[in-house]
ChimeraX commands (.cxc) that place a marker at each C-alpha (Angstrom):
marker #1 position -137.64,228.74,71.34 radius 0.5
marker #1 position -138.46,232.21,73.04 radius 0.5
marker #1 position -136.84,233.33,76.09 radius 0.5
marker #1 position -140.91,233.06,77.78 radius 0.5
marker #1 position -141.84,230.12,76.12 radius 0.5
marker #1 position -138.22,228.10,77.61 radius 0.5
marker #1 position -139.15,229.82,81.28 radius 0.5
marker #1 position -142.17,228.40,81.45 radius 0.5
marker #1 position -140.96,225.42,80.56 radius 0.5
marker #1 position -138.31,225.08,82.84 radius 0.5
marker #1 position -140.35,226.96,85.76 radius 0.5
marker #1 position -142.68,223.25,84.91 radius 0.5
marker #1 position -139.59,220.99,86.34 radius 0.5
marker #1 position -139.20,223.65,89.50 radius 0.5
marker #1 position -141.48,221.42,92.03 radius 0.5
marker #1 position -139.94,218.07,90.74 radius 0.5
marker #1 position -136.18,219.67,91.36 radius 0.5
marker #1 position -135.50,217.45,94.18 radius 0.5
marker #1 position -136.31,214.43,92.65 radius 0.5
marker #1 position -134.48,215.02,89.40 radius 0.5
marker #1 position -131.27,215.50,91.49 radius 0.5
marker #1 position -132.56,212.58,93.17 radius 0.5
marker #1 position -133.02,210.60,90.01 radius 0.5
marker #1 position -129.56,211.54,88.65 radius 0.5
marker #1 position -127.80,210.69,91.81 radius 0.5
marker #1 position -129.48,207.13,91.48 radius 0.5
marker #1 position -128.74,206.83,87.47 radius 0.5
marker #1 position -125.45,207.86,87.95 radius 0.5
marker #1 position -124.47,205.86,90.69 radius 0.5
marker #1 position -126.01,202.56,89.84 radius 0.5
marker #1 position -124.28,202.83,86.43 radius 0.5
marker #1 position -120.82,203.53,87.85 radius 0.5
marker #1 position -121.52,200.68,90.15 radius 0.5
marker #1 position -122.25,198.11,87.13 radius 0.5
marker #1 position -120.13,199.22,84.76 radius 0.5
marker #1 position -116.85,198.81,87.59 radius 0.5
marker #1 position -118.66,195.15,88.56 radius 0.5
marker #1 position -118.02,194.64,84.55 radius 0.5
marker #1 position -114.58,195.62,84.52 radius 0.5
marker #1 position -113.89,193.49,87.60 radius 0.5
marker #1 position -115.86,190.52,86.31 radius 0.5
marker #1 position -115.93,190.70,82.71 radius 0.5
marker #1 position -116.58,187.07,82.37 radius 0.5
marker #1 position -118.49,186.31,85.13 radius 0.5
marker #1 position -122.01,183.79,83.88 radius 0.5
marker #1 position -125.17,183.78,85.58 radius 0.5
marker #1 position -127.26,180.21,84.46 radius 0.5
marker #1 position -124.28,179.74,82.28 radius 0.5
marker #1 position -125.54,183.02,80.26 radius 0.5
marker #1 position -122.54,185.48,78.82 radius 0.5
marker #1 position -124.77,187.94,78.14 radius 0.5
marker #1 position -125.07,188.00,82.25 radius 0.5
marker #1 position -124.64,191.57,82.78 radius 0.5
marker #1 position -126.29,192.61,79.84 radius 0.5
marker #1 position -130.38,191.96,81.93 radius 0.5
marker #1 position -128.84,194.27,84.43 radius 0.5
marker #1 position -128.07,197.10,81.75 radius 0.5
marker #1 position -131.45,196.56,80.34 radius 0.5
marker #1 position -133.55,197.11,84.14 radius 0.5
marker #1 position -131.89,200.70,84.17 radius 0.5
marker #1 position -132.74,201.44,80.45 radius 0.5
marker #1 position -136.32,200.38,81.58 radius 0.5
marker #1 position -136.38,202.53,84.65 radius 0.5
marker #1 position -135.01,205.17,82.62 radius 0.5
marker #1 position -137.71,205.06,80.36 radius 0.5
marker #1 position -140.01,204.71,83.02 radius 0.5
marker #1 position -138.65,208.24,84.59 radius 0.5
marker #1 position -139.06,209.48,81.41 radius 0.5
marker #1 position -142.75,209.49,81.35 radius 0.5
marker #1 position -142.58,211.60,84.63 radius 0.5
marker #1 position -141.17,213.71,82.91 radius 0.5
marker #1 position -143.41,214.05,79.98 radius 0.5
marker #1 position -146.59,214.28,82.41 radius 0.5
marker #1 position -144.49,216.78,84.50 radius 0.5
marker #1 position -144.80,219.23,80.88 radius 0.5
marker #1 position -148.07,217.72,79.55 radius 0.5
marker #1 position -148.63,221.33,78.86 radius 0.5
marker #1 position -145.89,222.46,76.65 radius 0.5
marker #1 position -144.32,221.11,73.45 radius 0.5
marker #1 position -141.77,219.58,75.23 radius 0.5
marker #1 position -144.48,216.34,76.13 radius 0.5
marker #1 position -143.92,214.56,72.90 radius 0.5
marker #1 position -140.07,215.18,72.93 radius 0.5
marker #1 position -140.32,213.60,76.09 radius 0.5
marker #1 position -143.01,211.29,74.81 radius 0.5
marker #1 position -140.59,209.39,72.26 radius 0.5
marker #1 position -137.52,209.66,74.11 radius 0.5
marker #1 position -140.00,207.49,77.14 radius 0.5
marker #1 position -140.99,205.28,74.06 radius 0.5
marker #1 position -137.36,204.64,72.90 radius 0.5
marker #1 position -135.96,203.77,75.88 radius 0.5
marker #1 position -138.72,201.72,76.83 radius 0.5
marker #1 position -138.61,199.66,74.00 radius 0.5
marker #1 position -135.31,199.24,73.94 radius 0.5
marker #1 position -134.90,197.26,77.38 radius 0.5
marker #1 position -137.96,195.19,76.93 radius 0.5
marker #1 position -136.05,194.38,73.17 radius 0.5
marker #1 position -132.70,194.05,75.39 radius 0.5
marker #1 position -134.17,191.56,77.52 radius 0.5
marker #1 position -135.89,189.44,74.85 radius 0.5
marker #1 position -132.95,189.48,72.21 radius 0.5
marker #1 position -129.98,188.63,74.36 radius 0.5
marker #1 position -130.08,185.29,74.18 radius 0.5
marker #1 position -130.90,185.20,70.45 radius 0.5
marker #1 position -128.28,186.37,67.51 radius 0.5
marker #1 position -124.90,188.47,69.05 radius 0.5
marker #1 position -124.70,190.51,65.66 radius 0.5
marker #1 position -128.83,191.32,65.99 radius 0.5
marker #1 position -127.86,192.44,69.26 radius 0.5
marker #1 position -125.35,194.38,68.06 radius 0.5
marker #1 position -126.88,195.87,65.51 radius 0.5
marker #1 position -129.86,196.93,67.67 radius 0.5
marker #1 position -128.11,198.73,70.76 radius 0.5
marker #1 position -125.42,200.56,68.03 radius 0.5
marker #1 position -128.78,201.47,66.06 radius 0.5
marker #1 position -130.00,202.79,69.30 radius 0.5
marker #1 position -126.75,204.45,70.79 radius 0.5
marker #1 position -126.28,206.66,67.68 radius 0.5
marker #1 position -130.06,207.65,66.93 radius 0.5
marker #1 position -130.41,208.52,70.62 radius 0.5
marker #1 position -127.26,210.49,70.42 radius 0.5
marker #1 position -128.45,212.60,67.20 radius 0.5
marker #1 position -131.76,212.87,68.93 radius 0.5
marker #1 position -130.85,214.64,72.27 radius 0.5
marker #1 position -127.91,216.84,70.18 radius 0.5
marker #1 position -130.97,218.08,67.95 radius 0.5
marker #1 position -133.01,218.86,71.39 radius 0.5
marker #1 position -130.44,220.43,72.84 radius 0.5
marker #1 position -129.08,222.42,70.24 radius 0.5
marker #1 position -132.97,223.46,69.88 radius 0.5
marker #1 position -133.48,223.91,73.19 radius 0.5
marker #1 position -130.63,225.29,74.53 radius 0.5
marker #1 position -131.20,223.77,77.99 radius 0.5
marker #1 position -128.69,224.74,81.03 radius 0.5
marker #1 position -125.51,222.83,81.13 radius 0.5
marker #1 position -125.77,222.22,77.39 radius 0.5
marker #1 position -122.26,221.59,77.20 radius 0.5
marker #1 position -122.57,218.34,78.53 radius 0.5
marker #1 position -125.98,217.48,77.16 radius 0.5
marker #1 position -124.00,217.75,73.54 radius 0.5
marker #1 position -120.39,216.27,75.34 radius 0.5
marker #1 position -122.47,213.21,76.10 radius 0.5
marker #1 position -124.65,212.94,72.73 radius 0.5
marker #1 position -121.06,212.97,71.33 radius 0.5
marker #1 position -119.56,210.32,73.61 radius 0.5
marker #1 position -122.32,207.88,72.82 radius 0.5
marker #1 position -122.90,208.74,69.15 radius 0.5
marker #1 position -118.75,207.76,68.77 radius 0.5
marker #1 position -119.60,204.62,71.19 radius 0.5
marker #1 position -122.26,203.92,69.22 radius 0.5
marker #1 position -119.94,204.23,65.74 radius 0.5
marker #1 position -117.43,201.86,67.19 radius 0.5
marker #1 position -119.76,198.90,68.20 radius 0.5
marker #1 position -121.09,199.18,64.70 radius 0.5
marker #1 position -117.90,198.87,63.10 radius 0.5
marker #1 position -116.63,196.33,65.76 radius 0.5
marker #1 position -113.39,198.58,66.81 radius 0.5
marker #1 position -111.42,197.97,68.61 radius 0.5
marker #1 position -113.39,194.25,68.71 radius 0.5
marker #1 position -116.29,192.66,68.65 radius 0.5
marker #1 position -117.63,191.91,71.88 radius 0.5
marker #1 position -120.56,191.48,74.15 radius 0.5
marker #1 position -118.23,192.95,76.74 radius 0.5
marker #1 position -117.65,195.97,75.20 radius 0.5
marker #1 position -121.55,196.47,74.14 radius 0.5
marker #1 position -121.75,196.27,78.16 radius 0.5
marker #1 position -119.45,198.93,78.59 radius 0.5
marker #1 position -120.69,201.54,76.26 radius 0.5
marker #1 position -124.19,200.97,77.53 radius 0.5
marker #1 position -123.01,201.97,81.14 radius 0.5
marker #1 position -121.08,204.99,79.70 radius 0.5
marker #1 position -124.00,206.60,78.47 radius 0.5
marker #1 position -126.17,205.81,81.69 radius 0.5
marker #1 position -123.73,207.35,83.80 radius 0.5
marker #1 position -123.49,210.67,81.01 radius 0.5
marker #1 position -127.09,210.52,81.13 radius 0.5
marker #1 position -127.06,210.50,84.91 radius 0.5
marker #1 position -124.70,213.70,85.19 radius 0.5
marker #1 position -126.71,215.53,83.06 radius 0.5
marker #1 position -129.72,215.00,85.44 radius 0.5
marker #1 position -128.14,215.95,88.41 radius 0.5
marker #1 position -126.31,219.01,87.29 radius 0.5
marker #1 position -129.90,220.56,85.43 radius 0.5
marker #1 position -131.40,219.74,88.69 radius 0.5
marker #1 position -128.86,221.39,91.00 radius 0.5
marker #1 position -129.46,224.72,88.09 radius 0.5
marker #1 position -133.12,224.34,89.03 radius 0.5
marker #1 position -132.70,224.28,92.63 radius 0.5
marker #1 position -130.16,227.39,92.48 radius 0.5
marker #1 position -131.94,229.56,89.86 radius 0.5
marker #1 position -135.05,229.01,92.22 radius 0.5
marker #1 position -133.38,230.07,95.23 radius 0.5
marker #1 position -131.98,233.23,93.22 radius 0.5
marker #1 position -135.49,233.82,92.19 radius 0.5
marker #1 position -134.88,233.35,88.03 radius 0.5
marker #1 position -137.53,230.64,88.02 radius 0.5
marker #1 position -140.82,230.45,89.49 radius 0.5
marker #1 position -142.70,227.29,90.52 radius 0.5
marker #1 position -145.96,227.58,88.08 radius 0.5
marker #1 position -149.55,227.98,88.87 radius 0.5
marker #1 position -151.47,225.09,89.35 radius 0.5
marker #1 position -153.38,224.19,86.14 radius 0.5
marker #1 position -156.22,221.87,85.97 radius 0.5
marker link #1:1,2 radius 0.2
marker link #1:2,3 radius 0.2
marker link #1:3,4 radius 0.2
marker link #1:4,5 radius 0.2
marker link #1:5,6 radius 0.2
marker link #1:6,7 radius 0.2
marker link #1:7,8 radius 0.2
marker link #1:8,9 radius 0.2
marker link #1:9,10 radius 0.2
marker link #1:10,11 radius 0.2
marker link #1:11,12 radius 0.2
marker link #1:12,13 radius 0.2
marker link #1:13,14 radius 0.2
marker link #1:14,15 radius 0.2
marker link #1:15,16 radius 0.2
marker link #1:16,17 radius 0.2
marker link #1:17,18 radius 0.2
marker link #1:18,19 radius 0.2
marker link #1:19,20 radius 0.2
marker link #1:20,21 radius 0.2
marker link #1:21,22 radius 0.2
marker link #1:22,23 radius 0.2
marker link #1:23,24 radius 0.2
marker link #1:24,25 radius 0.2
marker link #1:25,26 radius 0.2
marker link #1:26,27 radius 0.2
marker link #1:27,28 radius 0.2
marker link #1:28,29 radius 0.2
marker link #1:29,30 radius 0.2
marker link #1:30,31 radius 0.2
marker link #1:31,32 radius 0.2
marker link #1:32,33 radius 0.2
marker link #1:33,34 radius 0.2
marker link #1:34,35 radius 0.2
marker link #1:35,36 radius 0.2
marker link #1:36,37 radius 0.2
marker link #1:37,38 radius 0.2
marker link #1:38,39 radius 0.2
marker link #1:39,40 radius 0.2
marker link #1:40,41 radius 0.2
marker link #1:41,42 radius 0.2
marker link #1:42,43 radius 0.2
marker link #1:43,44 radius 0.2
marker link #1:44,45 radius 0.2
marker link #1:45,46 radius 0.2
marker link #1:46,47 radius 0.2
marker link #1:47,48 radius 0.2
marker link #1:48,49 radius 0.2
marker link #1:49,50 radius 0.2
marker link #1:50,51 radius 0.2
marker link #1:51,52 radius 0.2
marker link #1:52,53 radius 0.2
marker link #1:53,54 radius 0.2
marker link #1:54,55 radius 0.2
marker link #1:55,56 radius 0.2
marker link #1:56,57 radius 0.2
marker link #1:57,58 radius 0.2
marker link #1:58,59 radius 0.2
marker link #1:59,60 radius 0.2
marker link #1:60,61 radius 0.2
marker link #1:61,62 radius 0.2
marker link #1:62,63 radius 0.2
marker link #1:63,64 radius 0.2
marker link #1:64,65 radius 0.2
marker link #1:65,66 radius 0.2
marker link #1:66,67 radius 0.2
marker link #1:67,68 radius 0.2
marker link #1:68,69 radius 0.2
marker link #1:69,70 radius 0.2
marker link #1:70,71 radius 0.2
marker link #1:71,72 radius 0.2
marker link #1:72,73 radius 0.2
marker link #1:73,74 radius 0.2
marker link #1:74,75 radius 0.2
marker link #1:75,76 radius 0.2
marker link #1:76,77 radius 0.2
marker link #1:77,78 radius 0.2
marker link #1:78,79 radius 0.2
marker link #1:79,80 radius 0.2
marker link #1:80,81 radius 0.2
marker link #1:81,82 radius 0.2
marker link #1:82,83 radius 0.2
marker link #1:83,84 radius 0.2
marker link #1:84,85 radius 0.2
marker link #1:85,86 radius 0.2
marker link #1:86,87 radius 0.2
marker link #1:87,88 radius 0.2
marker link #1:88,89 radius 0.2
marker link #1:89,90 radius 0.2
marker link #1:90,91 radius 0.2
marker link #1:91,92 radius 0.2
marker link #1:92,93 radius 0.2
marker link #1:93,94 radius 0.2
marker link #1:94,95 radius 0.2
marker link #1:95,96 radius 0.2
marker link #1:96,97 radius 0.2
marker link #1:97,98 radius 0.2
marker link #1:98,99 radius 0.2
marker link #1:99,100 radius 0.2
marker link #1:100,101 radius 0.2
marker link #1:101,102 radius 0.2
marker link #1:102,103 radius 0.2
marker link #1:103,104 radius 0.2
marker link #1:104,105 radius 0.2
marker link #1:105,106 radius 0.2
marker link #1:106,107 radius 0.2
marker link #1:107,108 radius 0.2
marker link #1:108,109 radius 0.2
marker link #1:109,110 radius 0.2
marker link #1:110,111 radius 0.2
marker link #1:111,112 radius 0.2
marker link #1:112,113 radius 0.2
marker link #1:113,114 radius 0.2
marker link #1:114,115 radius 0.2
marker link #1:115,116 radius 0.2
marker link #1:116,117 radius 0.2
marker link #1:117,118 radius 0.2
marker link #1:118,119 radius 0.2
marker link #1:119,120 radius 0.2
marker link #1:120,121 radius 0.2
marker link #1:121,122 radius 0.2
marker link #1:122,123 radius 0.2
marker link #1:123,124 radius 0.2
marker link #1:124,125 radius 0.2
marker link #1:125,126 radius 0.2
marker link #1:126,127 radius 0.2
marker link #1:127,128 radius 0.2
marker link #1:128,129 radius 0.2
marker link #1:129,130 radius 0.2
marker link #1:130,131 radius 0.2
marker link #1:131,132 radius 0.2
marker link #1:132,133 radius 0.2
marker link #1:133,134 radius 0.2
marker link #1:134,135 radius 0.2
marker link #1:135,136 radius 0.2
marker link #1:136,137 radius 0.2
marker link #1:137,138 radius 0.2
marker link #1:138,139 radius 0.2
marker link #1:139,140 radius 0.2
marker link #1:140,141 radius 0.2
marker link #1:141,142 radius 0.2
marker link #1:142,143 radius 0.2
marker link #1:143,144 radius 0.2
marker link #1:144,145 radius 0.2
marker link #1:145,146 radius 0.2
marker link #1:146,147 radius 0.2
marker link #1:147,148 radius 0.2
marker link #1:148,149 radius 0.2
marker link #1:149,150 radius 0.2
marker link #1:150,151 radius 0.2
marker link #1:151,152 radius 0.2
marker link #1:152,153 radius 0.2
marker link #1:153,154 radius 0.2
marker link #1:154,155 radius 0.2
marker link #1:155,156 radius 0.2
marker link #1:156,157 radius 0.2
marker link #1:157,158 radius 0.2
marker link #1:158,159 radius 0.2
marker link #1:159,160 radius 0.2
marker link #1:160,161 radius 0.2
marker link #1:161,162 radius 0.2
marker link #1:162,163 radius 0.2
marker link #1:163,164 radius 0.2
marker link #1:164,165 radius 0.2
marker link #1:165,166 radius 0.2
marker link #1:166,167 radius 0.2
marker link #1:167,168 radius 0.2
marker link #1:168,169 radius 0.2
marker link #1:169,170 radius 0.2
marker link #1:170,171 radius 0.2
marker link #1:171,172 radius 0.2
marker link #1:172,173 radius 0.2
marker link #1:173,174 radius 0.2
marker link #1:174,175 radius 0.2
marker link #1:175,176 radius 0.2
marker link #1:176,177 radius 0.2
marker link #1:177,178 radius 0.2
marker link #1:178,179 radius 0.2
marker link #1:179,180 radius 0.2
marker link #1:180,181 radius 0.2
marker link #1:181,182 radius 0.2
marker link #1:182,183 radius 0.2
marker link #1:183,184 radius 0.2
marker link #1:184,185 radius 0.2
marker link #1:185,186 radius 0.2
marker link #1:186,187 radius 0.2
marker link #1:187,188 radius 0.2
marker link #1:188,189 radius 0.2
marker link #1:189,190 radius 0.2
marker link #1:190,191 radius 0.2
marker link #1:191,192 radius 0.2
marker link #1:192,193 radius 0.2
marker link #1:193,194 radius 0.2
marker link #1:194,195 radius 0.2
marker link #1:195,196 radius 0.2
marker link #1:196,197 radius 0.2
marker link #1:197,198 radius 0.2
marker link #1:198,199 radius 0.2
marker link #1:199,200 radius 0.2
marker link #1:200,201 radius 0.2
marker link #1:201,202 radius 0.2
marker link #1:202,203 radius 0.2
view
């Protein structure tokens, strides 16, 4: 990508800077929160369910995705929509298949959210890599974290367990969540230093 063509794409996210720190403050907090509510009460049952944390995990993938197709209307008018597009799809899909599956076959399960940890993972390394967005570093850290998460729930190391799906799930929401805040903290910075521009209103 050009140096023009990634300004005016960034220069698109400049007005919505507030609410991506916003929405990584609430990402990464409300996965922290779970994910030490699932360490504390790893067996707790809701309607006798052991899967009981698992609908919770599955609301924030939805939001997520949800968020996600801010974001792709926020750059309807560069390339970057359809990345953001499918990335919206994926993660919508995903919790609506979370929700409906949980209850059904554990190694479906498993093989869905490891299916979906790893192709994620490979997906935002390409777009970053691509990209080169601020803060890659920890776009790619992240992509790495899950895509090894990912690995070990399809092998079932270091065990097979619901619990441990759980926990991986909440690791990359709260990766997910820092990268969000810190490339909206860069926007807010580079806009006050004047490297970025709000852009002109298009029809």
């Amino acid at each position: 990508m050009s140096d023009q063509s990634e300004q005016v794409l960034l220069a698109s996210y400049v007005k919505q800077r507030y609410l991506i720190i916003l929405r990584g403050t609430i990402l990464f907090s409300l996965s922290s929160l779970l994910l030490l509510f699932v360490v504390m009460s790893p067996g707790v049952q809701i309607m006798t369910n052991e899967y009981s944390w698992l609908p919770f995990v599955a609301l924030l993938v939805l939001l997520l995705g949800g968020l996600e197709f801010v974001d792709a209307y926020v750059v309807r008018w560069t390339g970057q929509f359809f990345l953001n597009i499918q990335i919206a799809i994926m993660d919508t899909v995903i919790g609506v298949f979370m929700l409906a599956e949980m209850y059904d076959d554990p190694d479906r399960l498993t093989l869905l959210l490891s299916s979906y940890l790893i192709i994620k993972a490979l997906f935002r390394i390409a777009v970053a890599l691509k990209l080169n967005p601020p803060h890659k570093f920890w776009s790619i850290l992240g992509s790495f974290v899950s895509l090894s998460l990912g690995g070990m729930i399809w092998a079932q190391w270091p065990f097979k367990s619901v619990f441990f799906i759980i926990i991986a799930l909440c690791i990359d929401l709260i990766l997910r969540g820092w990268s969000t805040m810190l490339f909206g903290f860069w926007l807010n910075r580079s806009l006050k230093q004047g490297k970025l521009r709000p852009p002109a209103v298009q029809d």
